[in-house]
LUMVEX-756852 format. One record per residue (C-alpha): residue number from 0; residue in three letters; x, y, z. Coordinates in pm, 1 decimal. Each point is the difference from the previous one (the first is absolute). Layout:
N
n->NUM; res->Ala; xx->X; yy->Y; zz->Z
...
END
This chain:
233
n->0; res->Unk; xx->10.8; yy->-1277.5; zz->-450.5
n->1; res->Unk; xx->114.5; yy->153.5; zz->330.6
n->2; res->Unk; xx->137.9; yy->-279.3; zz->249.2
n->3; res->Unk; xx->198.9; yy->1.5; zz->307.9
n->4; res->Unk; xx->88.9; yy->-290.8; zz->238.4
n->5; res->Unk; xx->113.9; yy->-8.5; zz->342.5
n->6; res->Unk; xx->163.0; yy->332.5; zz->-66.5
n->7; res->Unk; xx->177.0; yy->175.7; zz->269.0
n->8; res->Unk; xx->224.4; yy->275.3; zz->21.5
n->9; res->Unk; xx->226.8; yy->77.2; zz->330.4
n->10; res->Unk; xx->185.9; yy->327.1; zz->40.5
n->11; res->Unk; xx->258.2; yy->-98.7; zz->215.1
n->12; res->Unk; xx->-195.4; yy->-130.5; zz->388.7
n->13; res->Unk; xx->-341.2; yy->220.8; zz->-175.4
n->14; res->Unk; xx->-222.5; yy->-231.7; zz->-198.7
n->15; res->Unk; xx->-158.8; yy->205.1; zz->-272.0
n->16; res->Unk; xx->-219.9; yy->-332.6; zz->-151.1
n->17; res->Unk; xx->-71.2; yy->-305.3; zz->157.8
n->18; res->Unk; xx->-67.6; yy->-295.4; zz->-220.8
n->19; res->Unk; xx->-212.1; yy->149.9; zz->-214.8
n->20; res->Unk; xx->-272.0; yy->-225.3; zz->-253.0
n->21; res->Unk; xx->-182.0; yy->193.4; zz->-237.5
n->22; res->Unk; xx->-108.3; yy->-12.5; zz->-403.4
n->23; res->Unk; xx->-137.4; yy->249.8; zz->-234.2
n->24; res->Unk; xx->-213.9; yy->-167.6; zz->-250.2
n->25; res->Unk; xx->-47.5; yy->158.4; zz->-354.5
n->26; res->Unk; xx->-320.1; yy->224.8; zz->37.0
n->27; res->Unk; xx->70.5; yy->58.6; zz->366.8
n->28; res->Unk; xx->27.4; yy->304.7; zz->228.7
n->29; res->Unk; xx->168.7; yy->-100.9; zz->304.4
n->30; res->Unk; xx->53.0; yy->299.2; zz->271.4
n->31; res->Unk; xx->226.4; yy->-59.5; zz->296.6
n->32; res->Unk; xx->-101.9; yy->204.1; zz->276.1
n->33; res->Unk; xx->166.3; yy->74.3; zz->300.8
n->34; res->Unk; xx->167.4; yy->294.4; zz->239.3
n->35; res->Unk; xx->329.8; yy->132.8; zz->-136.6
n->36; res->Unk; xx->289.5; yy->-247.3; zz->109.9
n->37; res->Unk; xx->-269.7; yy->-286.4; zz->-72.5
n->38; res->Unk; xx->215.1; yy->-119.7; zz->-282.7
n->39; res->Unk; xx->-194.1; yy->106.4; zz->-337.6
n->40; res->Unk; xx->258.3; yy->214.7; zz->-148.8
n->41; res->Unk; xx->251.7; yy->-273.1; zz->65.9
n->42; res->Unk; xx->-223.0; yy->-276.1; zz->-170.0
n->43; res->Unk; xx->-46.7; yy->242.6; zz->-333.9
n->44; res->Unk; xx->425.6; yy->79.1; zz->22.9
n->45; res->Unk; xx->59.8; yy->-405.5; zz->39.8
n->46; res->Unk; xx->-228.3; yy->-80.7; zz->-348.3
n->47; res->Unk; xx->154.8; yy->358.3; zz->-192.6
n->48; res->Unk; xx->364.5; yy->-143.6; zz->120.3
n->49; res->Unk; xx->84.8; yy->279.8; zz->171.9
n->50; res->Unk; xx->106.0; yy->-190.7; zz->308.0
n->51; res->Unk; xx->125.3; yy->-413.8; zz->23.1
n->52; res->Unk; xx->-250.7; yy->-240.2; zz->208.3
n->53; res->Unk; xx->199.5; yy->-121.4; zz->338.5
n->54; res->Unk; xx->-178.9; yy->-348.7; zz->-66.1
n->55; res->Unk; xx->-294.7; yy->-103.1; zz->-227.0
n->56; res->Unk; xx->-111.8; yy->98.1; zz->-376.3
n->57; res->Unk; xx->-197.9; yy->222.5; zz->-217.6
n->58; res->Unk; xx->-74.2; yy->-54.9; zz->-351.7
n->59; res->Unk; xx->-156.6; yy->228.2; zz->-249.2
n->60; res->Unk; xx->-137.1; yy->-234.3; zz->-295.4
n->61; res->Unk; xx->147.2; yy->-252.5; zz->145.1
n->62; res->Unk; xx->364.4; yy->132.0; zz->17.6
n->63; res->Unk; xx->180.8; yy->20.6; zz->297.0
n->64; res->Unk; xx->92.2; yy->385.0; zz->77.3
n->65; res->Unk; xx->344.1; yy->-91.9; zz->173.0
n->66; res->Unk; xx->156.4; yy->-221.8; zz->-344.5
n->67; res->Unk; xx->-218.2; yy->193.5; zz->-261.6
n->68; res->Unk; xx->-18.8; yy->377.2; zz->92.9
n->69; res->Unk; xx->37.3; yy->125.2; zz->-323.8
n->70; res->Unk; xx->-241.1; yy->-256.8; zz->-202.1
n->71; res->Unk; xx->-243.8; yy->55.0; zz->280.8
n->72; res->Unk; xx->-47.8; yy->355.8; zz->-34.6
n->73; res->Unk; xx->-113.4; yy->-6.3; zz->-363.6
n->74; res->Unk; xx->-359.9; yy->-116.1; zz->124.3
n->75; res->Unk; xx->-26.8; yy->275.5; zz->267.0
n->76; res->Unk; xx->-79.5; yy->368.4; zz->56.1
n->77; res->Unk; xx->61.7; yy->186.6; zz->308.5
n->78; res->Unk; xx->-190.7; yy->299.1; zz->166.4
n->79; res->Unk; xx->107.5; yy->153.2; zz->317.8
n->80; res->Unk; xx->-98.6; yy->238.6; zz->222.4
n->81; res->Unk; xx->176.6; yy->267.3; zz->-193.4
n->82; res->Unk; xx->55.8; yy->-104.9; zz->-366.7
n->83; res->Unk; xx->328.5; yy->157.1; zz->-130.5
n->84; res->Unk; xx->-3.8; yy->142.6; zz->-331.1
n->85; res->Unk; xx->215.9; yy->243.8; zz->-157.6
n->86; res->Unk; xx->-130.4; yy->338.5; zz->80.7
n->87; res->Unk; xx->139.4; yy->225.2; zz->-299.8
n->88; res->Unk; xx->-157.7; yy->-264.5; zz->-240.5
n->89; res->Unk; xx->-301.9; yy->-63.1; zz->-89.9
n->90; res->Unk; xx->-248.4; yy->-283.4; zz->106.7
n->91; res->Unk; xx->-33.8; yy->-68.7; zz->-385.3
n->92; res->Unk; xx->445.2; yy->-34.3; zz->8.8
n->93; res->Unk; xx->3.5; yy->-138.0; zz->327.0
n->94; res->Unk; xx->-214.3; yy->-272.4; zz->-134.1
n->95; res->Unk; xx->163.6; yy->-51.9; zz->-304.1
n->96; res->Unk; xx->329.4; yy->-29.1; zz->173.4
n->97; res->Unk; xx->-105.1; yy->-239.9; zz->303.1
n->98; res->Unk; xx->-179.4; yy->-157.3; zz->-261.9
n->99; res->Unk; xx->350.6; yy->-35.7; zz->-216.8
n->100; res->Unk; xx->178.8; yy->-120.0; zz->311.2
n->101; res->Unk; xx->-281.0; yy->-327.3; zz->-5.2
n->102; res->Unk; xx->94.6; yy->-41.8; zz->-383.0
n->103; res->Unk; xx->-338.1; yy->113.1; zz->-100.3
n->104; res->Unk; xx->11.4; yy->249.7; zz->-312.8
n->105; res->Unk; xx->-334.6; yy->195.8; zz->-77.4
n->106; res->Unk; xx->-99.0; yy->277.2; zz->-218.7
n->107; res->Unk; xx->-105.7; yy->359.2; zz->138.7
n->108; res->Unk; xx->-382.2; yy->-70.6; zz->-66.1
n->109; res->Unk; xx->34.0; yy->-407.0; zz->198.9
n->110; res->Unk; xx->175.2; yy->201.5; zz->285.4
n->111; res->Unk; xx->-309.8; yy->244.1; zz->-9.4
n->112; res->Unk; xx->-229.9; yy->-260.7; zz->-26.6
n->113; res->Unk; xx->152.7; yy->-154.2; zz->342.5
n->114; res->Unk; xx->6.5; yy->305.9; zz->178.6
n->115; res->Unk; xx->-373.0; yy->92.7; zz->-106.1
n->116; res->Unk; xx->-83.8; yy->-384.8; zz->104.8
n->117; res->Unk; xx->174.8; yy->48.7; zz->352.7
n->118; res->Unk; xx->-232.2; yy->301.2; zz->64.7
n->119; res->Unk; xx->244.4; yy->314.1; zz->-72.1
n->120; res->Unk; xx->-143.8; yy->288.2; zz->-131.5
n->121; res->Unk; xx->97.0; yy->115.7; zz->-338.5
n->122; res->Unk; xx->122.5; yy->343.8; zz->48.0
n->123; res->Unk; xx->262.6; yy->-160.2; zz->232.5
n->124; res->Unk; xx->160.0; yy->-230.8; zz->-239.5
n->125; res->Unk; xx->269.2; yy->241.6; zz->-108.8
n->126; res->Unk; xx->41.1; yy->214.4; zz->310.8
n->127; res->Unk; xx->300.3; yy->-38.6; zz->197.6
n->128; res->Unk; xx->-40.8; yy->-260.7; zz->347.0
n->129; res->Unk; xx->24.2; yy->237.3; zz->228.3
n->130; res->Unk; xx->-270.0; yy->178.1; zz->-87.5
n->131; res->Unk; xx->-151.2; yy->-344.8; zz->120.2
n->132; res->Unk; xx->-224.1; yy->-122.5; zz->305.3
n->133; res->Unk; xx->62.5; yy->-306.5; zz->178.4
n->134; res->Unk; xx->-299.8; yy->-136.0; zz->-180.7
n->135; res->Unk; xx->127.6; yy->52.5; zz->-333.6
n->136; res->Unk; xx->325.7; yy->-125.8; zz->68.0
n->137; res->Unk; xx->-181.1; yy->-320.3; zz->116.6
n->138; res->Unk; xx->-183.2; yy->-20.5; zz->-351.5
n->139; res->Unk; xx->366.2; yy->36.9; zz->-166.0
n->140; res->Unk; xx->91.2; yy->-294.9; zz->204.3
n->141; res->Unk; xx->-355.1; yy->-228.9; zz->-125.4
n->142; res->Unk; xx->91.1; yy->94.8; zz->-331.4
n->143; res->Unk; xx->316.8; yy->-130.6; zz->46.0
n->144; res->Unk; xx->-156.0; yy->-333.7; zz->128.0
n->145; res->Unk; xx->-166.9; yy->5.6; zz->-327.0
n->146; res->Unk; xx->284.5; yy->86.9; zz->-231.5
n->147; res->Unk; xx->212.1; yy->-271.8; zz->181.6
n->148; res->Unk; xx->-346.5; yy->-210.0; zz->-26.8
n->149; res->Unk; xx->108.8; yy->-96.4; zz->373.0
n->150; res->Unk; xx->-128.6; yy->-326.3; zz->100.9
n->151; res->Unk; xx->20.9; yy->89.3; zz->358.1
n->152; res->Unk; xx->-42.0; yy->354.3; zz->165.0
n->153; res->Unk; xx->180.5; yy->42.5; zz->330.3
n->154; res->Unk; xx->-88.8; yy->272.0; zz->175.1
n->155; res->Unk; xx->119.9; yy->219.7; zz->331.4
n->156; res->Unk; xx->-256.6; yy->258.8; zz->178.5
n->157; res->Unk; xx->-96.0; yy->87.8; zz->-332.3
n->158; res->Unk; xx->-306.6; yy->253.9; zz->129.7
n->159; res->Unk; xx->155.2; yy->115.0; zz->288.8
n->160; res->Unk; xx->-27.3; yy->386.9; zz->-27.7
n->161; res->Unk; xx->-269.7; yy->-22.7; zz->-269.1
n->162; res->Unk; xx->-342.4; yy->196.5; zz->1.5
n->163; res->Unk; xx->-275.6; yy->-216.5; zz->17.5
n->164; res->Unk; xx->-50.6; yy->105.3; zz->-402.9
n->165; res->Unk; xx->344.6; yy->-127.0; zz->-107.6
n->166; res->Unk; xx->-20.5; yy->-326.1; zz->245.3
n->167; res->Unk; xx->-339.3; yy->-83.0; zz->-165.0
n->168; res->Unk; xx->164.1; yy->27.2; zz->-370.4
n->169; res->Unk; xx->270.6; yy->-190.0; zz->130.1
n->170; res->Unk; xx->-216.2; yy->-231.1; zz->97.3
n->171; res->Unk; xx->-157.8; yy->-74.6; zz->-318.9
n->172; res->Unk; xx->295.6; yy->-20.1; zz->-171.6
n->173; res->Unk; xx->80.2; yy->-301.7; zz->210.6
n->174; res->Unk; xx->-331.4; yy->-184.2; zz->-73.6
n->175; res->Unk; xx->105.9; yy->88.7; zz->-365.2
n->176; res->Unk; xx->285.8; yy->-219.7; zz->23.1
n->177; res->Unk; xx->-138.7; yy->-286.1; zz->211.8
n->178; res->Unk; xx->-230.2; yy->-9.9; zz->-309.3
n->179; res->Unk; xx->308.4; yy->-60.9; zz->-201.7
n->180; res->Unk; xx->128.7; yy->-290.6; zz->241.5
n->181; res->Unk; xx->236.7; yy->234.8; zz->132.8
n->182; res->Unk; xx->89.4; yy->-173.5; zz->328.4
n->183; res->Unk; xx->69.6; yy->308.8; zz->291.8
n->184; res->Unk; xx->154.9; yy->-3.2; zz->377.2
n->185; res->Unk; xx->-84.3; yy->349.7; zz->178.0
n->186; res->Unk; xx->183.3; yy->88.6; zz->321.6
n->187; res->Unk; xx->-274.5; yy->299.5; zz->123.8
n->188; res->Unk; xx->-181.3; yy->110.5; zz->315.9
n->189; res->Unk; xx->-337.8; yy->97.6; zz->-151.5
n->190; res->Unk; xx->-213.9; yy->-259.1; zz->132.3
n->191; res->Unk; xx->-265.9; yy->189.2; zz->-229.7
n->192; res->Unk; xx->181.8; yy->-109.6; zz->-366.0
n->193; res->Unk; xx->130.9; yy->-290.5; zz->108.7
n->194; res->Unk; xx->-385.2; yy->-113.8; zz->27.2
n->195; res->Unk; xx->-65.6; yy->193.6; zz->-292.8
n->196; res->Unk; xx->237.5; yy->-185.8; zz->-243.1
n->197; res->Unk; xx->142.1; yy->-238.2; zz->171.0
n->198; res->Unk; xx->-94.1; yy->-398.8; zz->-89.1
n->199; res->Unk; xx->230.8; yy->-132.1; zz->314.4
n->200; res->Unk; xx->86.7; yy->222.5; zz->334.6
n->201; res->Unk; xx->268.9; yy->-103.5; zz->221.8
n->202; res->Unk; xx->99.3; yy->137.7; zz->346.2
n->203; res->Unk; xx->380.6; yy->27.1; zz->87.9
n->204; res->Unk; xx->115.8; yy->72.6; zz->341.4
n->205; res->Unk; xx->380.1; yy->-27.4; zz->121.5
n->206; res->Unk; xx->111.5; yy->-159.3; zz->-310.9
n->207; res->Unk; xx->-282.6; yy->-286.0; zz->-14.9
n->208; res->Unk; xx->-287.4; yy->-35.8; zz->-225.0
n->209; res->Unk; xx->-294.3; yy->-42.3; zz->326.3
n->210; res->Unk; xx->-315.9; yy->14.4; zz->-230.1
n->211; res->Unk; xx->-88.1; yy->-90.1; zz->-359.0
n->212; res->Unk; xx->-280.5; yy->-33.2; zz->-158.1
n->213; res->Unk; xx->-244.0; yy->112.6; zz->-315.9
n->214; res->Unk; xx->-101.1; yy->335.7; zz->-8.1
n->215; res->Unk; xx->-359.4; yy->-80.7; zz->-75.3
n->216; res->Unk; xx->-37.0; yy->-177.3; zz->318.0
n->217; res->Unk; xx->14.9; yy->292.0; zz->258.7
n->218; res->Unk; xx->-219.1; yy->366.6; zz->-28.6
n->219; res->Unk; xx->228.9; yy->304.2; zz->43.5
n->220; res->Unk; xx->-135.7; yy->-12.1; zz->356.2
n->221; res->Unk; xx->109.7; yy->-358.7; zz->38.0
n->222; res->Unk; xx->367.4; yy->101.8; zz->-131.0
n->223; res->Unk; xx->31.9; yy->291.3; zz->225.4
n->224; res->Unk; xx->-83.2; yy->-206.3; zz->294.4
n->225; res->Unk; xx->231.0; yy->-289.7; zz->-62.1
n->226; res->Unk; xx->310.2; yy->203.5; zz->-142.6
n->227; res->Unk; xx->-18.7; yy->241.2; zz->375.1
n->228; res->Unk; xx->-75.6; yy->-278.7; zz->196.0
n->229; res->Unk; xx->289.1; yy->-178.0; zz->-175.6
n->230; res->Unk; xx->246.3; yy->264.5; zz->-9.3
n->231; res->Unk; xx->-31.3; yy->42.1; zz->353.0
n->232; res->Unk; xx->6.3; yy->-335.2; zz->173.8
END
């Protein structure tokens, strides 16, 4: 679902990625790791379009980002650090209307019925966004995912700043939709949910992917251990 090849990005003499190889398989949880300036945020900007590649590809459903940026998006959902929504509306309007901008039309009760499945509470439905915590912000954004029916979920520090509470539900909601197929890249530096949900773990340091590998094949101990020892070679 999620595929990038030899990607690189230079910023002038600075290179951001280095020849980067990595896919996202539907059903997978792949976190990227790595200090900041390691080249995660850049990797999730290259696959939303955001930024051009310098050399190299990346395909989401097998469309290539750089010729079909528009098409492309239709199959993804993105969630970063700090999820902007419209603060004087609603998280019941602002889905309907993020929703509308992704062509997707639903009544009042099937806009309920996605907030309710992404986890927020009921007596926040109608009350304005800024009455809102990071974590339910977050939930507008995986009910989003599910309005758009995102095939792919792309997603930047999404639990930095989160209580361990609100990172746990966040959590869950993830394994939700890798139960759906939903294919997911996380840029994040909790070592601890990144072994929690993740299927594939990937260390990035100075713009290069240095470790990859299944997430079932290390302890927490093991990851800890090989991400500092990694990070500081």
């Amino acid at each position: 679902m999620l595929n990038a090849t030899q990607l690189t990005k230079e910023y002038g003499n600075f290179l951001a990625l280095n020849s980067l190889n990595i896919s996202v398989n539907i059903g997978d949880i792949y976190c990227l790791l790595g200090a900041n300036g390691a080249g995660k945020s850049t990797t999730i900007n290259l696959f939303l379009g955001f930024i051009q590649p310098t050399n190299g590809k990346v395909e989401i459903n097998g469309l290539d980002v750089s010729q079909k940026a528009t098409e492309s998006k239709q199959y993804i959902a993105y969630i970063p650090e700090n999820l902007m929504l419209y603060p004087n509306l609603t998280g019941l309007e602002n889905l309907a209307y993020f929703a509308g901008l992704a062509k997707k039309r639903y009544t009042k009760t099937q806009l309920i019925g996605l907030l309710n499945e992404a986890g927020l509470q009921a007596d926040f439905h109608e009350k304005r966004v800024s009455a809102y915590s990071k974590g339910m912000r977050q939930k507008v954004g995986i009910a989003l995912a599910l309005a758009k029916d995102a095939k792919a979920l792309l997603l930047d520090e999404p639990t930095s700043g989160l209580d361990p509470q609100a990172s746990n539900e966040f959590s869950n909601l993830l394994l939700k939709l890798k139960s759906k197929g939903v294919a997911t890249l996380m840029a994040t530096h909790d070592l601890f949910r990144a072994k929690q949900v993740g299927t594939h773990i990937g260390i990035m340091k100075q713009g290069v992917l240095v470790k990859s590998f299944k997430a079932e094949e290390v302890s927490l101990a093991d990851l800890e251990k090989i991400y500092l020892e990694t990070i500081n070679a």
